[in-house]
ROKOL-440929 format. One record per residue: residue number from 0; residue in one letter; z negated, x negated, y negated of N, C-alpha, C in turn. Coordinates in steps of 0.2 Angstrom, whole numbers, plus 5000, padded with zeros to 4 digits. Each point is the difference from the previous one (the first is absolute). Layout:
BEGIN
> resi, resn, n_pz, n_px, n_py, ca_pz, ca_px, ca_py, c_pz, c_px, c_py
> NUM, A, Z, X, Y, Z, X, Y, Z, X, Y
...
This chain:
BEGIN
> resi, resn, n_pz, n_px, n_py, ca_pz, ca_px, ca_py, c_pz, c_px, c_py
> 0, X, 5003, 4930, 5066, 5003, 5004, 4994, 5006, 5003, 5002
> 1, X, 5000, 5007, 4998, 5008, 5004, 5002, 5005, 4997, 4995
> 2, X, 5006, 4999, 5003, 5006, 4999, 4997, 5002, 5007, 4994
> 3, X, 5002, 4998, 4996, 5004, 5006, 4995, 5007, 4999, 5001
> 4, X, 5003, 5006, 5001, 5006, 5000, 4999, 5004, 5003, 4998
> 5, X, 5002, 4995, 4993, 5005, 5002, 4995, 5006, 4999, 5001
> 6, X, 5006, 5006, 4998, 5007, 5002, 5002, 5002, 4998, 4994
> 7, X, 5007, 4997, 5002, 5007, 4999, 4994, 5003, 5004, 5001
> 8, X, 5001, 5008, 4998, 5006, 5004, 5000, 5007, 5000, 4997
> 9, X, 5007, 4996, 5001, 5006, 4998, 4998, 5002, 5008, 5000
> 10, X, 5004, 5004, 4997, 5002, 5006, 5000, 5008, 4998, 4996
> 11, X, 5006, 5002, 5001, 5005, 4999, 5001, 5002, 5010, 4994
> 12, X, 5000, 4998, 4996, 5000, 5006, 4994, 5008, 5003, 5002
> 13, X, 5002, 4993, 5000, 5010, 5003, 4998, 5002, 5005, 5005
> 14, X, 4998, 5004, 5004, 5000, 5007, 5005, 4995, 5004, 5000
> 15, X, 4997, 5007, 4999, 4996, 5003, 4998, 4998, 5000, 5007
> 16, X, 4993, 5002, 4999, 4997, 4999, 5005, 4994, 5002, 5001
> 17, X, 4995, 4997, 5004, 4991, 5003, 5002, 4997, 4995, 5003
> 18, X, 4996, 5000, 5000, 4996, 4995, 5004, 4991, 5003, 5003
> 19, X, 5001, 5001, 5006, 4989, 5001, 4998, 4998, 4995, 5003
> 20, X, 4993, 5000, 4999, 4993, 4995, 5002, 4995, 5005, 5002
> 21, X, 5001, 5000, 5007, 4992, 5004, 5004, 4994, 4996, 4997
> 22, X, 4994, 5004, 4998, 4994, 4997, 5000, 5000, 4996, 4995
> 23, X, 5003, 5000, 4995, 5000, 4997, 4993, 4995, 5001, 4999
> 24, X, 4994, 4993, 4997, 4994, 5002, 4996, 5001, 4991, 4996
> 25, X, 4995, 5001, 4992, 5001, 4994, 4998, 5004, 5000, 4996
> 26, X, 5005, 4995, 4998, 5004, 5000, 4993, 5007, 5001, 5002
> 27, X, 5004, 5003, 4997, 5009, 4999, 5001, 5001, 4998, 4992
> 28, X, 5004, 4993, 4996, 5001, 4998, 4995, 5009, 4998, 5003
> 29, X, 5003, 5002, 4993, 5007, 5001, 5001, 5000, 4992, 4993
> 30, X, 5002, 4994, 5006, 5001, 4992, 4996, 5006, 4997, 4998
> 31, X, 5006, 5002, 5002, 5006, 4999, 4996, 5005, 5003, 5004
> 32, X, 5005, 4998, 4997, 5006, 5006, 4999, 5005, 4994, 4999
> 33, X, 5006, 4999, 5005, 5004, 4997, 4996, 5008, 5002, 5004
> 34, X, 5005, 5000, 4994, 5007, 5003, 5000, 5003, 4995, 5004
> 35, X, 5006, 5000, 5003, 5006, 4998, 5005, 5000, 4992, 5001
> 36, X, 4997, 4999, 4992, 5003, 4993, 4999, 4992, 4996, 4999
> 37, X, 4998, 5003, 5001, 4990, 4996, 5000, 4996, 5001, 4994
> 38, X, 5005, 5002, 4995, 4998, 5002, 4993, 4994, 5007, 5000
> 39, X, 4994, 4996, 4998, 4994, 5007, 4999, 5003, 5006, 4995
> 40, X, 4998, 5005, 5005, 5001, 5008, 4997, 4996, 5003, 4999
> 41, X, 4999, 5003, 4995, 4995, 5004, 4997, 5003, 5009, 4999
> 42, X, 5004, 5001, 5003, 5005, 5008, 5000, 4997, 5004, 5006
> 43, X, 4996, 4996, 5006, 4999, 5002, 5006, 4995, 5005, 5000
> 44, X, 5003, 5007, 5004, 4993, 5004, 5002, 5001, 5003, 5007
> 45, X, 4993, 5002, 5000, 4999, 5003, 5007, 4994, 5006, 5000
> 46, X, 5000, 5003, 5004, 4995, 5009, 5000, 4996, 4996, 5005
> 47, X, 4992, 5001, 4999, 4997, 4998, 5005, 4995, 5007, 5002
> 48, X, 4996, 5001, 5007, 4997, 5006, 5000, 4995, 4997, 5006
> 49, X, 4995, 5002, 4999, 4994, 4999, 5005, 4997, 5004, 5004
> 50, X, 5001, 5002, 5006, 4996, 5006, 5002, 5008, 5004, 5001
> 51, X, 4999, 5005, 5003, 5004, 5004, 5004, 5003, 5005, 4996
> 52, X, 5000, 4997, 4993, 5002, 5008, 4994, 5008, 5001, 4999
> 53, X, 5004, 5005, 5000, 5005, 5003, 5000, 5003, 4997, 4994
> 54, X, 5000, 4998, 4993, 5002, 4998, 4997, 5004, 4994, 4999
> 55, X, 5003, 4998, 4998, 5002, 4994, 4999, 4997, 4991, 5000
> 56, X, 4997, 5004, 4996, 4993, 4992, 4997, 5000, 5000, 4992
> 57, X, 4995, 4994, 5000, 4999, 4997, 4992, 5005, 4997, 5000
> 58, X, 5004, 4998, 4994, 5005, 4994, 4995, 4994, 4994, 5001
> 59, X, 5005, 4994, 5003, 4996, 4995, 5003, 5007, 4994, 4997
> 60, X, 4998, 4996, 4996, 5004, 4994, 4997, 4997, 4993, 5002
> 61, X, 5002, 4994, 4997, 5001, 4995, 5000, 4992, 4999, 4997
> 62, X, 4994, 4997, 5003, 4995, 4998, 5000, 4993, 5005, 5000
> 63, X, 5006, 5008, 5002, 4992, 5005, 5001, 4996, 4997, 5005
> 64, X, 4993, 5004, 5000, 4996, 4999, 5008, 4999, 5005, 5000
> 65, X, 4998, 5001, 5007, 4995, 5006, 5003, 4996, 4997, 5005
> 66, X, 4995, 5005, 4999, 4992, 4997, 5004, 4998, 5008, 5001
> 67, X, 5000, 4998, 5008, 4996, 5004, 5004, 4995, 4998, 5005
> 68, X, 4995, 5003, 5004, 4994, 4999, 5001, 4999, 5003, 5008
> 69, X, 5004, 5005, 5000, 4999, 5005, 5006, 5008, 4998, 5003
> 70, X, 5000, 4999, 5007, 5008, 4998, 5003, 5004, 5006, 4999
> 71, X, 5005, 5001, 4997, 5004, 5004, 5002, 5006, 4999, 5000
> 72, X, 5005, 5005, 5001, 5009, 4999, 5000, 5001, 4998, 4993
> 73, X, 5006, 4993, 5000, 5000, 4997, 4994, 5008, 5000, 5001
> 74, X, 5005, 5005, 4994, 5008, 5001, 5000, 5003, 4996, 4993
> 75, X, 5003, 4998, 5002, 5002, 4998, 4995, 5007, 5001, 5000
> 76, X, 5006, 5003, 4995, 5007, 5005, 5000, 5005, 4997, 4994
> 77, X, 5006, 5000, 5001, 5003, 4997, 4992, 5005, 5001, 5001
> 78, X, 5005, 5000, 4996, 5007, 5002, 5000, 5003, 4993, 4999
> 79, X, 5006, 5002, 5003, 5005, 4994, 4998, 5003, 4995, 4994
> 80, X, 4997, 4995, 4999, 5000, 4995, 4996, 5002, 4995, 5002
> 81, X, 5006, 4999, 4995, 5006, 4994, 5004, 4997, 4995, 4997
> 82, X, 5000, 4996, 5007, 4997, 4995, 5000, 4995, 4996, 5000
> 83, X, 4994, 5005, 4999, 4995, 4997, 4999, 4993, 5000, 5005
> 84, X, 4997, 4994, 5001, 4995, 5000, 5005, 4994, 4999, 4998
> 85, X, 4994, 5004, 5001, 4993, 5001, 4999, 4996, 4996, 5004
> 86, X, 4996, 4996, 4999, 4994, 4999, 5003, 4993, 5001, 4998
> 87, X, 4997, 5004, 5006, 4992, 5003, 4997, 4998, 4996, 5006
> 88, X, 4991, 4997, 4998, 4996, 5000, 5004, 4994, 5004, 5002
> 89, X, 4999, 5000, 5005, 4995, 5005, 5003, 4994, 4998, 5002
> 90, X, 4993, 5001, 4996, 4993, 4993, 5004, 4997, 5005, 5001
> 91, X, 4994, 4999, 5006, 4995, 5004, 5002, 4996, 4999, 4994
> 92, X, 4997, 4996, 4997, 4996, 4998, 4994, 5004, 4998, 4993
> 93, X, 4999, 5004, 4995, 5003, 4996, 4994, 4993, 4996, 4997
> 94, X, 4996, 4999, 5002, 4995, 4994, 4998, 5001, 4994, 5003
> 95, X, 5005, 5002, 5005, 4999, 4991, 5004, 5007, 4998, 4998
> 96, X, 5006, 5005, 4998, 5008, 4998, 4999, 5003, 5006, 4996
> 97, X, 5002, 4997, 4993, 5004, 5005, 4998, 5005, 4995, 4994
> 98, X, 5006, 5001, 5001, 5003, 4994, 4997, 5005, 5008, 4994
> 99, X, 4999, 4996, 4995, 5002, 5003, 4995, 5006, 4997, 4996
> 100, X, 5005, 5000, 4999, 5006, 4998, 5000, 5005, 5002, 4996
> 101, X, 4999, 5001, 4991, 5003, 5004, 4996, 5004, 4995, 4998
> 102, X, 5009, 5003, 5000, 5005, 4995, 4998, 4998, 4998, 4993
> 103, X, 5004, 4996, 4998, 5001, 4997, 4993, 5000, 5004, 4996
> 104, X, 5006, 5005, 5000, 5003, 5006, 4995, 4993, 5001, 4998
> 105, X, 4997, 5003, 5007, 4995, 5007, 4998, 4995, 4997, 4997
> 106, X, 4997, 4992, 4999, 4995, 4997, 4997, 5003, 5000, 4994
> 107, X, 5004, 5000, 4997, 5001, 4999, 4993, 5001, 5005, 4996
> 108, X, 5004, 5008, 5005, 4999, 5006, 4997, 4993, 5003, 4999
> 109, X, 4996, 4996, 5006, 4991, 5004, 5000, 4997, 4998, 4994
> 110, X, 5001, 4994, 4998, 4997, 4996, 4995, 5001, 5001, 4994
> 111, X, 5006, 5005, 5000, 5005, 5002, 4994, 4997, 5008, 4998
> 112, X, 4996, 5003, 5005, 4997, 5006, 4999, 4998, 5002, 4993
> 113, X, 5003, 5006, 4998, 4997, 5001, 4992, 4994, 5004, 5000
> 114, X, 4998, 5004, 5004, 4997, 5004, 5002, 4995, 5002, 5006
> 115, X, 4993, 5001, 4999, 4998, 5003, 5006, 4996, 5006, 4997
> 116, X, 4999, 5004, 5006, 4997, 5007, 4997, 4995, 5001, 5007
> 117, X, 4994, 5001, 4997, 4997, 5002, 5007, 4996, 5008, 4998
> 118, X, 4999, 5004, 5003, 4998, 5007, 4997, 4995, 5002, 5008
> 119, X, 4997, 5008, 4999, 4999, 5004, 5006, 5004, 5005, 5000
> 120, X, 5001, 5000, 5007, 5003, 5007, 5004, 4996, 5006, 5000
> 121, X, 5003, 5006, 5002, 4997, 5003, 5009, 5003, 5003, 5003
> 122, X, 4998, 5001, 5008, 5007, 4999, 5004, 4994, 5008, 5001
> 123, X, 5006, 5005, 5002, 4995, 5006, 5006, 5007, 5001, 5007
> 124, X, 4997, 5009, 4999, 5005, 5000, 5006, 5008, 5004, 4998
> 125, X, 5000, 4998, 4993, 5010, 5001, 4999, 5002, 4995, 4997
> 126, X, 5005, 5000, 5002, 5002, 4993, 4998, 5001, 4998, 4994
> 127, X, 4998, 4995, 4998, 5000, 4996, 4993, 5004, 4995, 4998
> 128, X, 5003, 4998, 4995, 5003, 4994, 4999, 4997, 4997, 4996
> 129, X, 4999, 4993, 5005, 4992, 4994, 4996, 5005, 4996, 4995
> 130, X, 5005, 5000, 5001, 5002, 4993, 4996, 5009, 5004, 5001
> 131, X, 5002, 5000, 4994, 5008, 5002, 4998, 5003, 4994, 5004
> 132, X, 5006, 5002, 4998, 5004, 4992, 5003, 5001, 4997, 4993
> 133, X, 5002, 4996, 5000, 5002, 4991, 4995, 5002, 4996, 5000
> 134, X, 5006, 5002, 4998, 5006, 4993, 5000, 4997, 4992, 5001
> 135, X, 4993, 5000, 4993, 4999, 4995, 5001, 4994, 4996, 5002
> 136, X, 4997, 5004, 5004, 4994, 4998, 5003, 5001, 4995, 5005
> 137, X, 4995, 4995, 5001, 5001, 4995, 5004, 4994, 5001, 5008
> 138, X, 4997, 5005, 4997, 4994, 4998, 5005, 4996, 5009, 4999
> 139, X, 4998, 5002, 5005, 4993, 5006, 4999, 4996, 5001, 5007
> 140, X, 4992, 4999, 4996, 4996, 5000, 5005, 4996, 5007, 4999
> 141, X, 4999, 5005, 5010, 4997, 5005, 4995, 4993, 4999, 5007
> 142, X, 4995, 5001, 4996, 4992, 4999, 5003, 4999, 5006, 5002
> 143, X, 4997, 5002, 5005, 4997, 5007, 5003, 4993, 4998, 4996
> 144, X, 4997, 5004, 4996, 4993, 5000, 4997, 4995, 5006, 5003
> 145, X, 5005, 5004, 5004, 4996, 5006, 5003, 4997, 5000, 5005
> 146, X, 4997, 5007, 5005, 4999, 5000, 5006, 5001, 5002, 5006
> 147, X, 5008, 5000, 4997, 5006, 5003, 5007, 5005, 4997, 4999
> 148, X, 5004, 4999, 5006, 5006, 4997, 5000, 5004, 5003, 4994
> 149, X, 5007, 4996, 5000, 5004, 5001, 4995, 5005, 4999, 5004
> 150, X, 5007, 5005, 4997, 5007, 4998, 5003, 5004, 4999, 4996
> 151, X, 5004, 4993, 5001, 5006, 4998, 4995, 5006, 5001, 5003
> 152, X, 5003, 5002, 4994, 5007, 5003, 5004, 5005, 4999, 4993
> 153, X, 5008, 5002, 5000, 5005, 4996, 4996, 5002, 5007, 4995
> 154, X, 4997, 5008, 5002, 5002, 5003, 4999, 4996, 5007, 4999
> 155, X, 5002, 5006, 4998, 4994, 5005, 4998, 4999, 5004, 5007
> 156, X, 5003, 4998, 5005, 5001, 5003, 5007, 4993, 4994, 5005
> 157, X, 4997, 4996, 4995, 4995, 4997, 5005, 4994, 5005, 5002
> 158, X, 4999, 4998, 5007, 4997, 5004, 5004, 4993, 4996, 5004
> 159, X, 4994, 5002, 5001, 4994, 4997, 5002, 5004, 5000, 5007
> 160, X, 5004, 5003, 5004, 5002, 5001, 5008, 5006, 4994, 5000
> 161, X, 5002, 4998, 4995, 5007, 4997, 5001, 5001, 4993, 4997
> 162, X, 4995, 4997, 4994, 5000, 4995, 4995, 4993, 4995, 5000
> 163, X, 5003, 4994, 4998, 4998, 4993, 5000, 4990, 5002, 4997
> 164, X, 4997, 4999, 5005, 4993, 5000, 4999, 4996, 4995, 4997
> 165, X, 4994, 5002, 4995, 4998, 4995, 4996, 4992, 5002, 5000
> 166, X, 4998, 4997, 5005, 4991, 5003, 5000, 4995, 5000, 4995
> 167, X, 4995, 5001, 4998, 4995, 5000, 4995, 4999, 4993, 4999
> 168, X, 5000, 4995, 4995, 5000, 4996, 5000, 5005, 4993, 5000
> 169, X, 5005, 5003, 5003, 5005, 4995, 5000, 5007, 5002, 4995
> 170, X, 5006, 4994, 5001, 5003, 5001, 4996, 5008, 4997, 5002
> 171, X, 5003, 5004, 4995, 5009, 5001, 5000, 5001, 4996, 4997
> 172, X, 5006, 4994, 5002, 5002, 4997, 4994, 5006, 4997, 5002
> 173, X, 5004, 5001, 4995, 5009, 4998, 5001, 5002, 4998, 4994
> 174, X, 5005, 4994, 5001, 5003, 4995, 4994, 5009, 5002, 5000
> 175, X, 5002, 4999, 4997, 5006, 5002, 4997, 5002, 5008, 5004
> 176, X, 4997, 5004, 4999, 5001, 5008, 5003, 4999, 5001, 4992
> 177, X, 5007, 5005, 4997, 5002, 5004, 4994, 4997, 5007, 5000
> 178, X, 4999, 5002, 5007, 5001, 5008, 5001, 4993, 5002, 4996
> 179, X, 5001, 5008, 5000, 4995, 5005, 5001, 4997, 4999, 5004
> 180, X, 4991, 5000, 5002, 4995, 5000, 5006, 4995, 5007, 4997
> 181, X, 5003, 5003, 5009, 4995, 5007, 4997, 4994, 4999, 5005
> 182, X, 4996, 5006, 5002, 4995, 4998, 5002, 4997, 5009, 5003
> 183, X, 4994, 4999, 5004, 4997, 5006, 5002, 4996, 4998, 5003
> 184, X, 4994, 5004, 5004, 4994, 4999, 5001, 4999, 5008, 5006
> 185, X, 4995, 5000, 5005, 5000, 5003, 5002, 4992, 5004, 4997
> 186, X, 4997, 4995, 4996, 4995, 5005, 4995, 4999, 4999, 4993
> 187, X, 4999, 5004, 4997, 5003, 5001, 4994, 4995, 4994, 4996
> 188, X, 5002, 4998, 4992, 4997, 4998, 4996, 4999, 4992, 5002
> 189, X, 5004, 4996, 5002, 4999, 4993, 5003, 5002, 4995, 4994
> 190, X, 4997, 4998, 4997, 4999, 4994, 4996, 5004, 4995, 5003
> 191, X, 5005, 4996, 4998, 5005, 4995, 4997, 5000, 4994, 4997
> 192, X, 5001, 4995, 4999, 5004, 4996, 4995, 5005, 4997, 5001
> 193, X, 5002, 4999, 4993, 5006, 4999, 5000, 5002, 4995, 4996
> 194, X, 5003, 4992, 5002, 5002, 4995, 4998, 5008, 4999, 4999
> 195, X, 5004, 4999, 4995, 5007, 5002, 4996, 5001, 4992, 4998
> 196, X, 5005, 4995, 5003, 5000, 4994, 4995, 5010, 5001, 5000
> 197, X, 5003, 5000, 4994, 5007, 4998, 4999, 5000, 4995, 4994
């Protein structure tokens, strides 16, 4: 039987900074966050990006995941946040390891949700905003329903050349991200969903 080998990545926030992963495939989950004094942080973010694109990355928080399939350059980018140290884990398989690890806070604010809205999109090829921003959203998943990839990006300048890819059938999802999520497609008319919980 081959070995699996799953990574604890410790990332030191409090200095801005970059990190990549050659050959990333399989899951990156971002598991805790905690400030100076050991105390969990929920304030922490990071830009992640997959592949070789010129852009910055997706808004990546305290218990997002990303799953890919195909190896590729895996960056992850953030700005100076005093004092605070992130750990993500990185597994070859999310069906044999994937440790989910939402602090206290966020369990009782999740549970406190007034609201979910789920709806259809559609993405083509100029850029669309799927989902406004929202002070108080806690969570939004968005489902490729079509038959062409999708690109997520933070802004109306998302680009199929430059932004966060979401294939036919797979899906985007991020927990405590307030922003705007726009979106585009390299072929027009591509079916969407869209899951909203605050």
């Amino acid at each position: 039987m081959s070995e699996l080998n799953h990574t604890i990545e410790i990332i030191d926030l409090s200095v801005a900074g970059s990190k990549t992963i050659d050959q990333f495939s399989g899951m990156l989950r971002w598991i805790d966050t905690v400030d100076a004094g050991g105390a969990q942080d929920l304030t922490g973010k990071v830009k992640v990006k997959l592949g070789q694109v010129k852009r910055e990355g997706i808004p990546f928080r305290l218990n997002s995941k990303l799953s890919g399939e195909t190896a590729r350059e895996l960056t992850i980018t953030w700005a100076a946040q005093s004092g605070l140290i992130a750990t993500f884990l990185l597994t070859p398989d999310p069906k044999v390891l994937d440790v989910e690890a939402p602090p206290s806070a966020q369990l009782l604010v999740g549970s406190l949700a007034s609201s979910s809205n789920s709806r259809a999109g559609t993405v083509g090829v100029a850029a669309a905003e799927l989902v406004a921003a929202n002070s108080s959203r806690k969570m939004v998943t968005i489902y490729n329903n079509g038959t062409a990839t999708i690109y997520i990006g933070d802004d109306n300048t998302v680009a199929v050349a430059t932004d966060f890819p979401v294939a036919a059938g797979q899906s985007y999802n991020t927990e405590q991200f307030n922003g705007a999520i726009w979106a585009i497609s390299g072929t027009a008319g591509q079916d969407v969903r869209i899951r909203e919980e605050g």
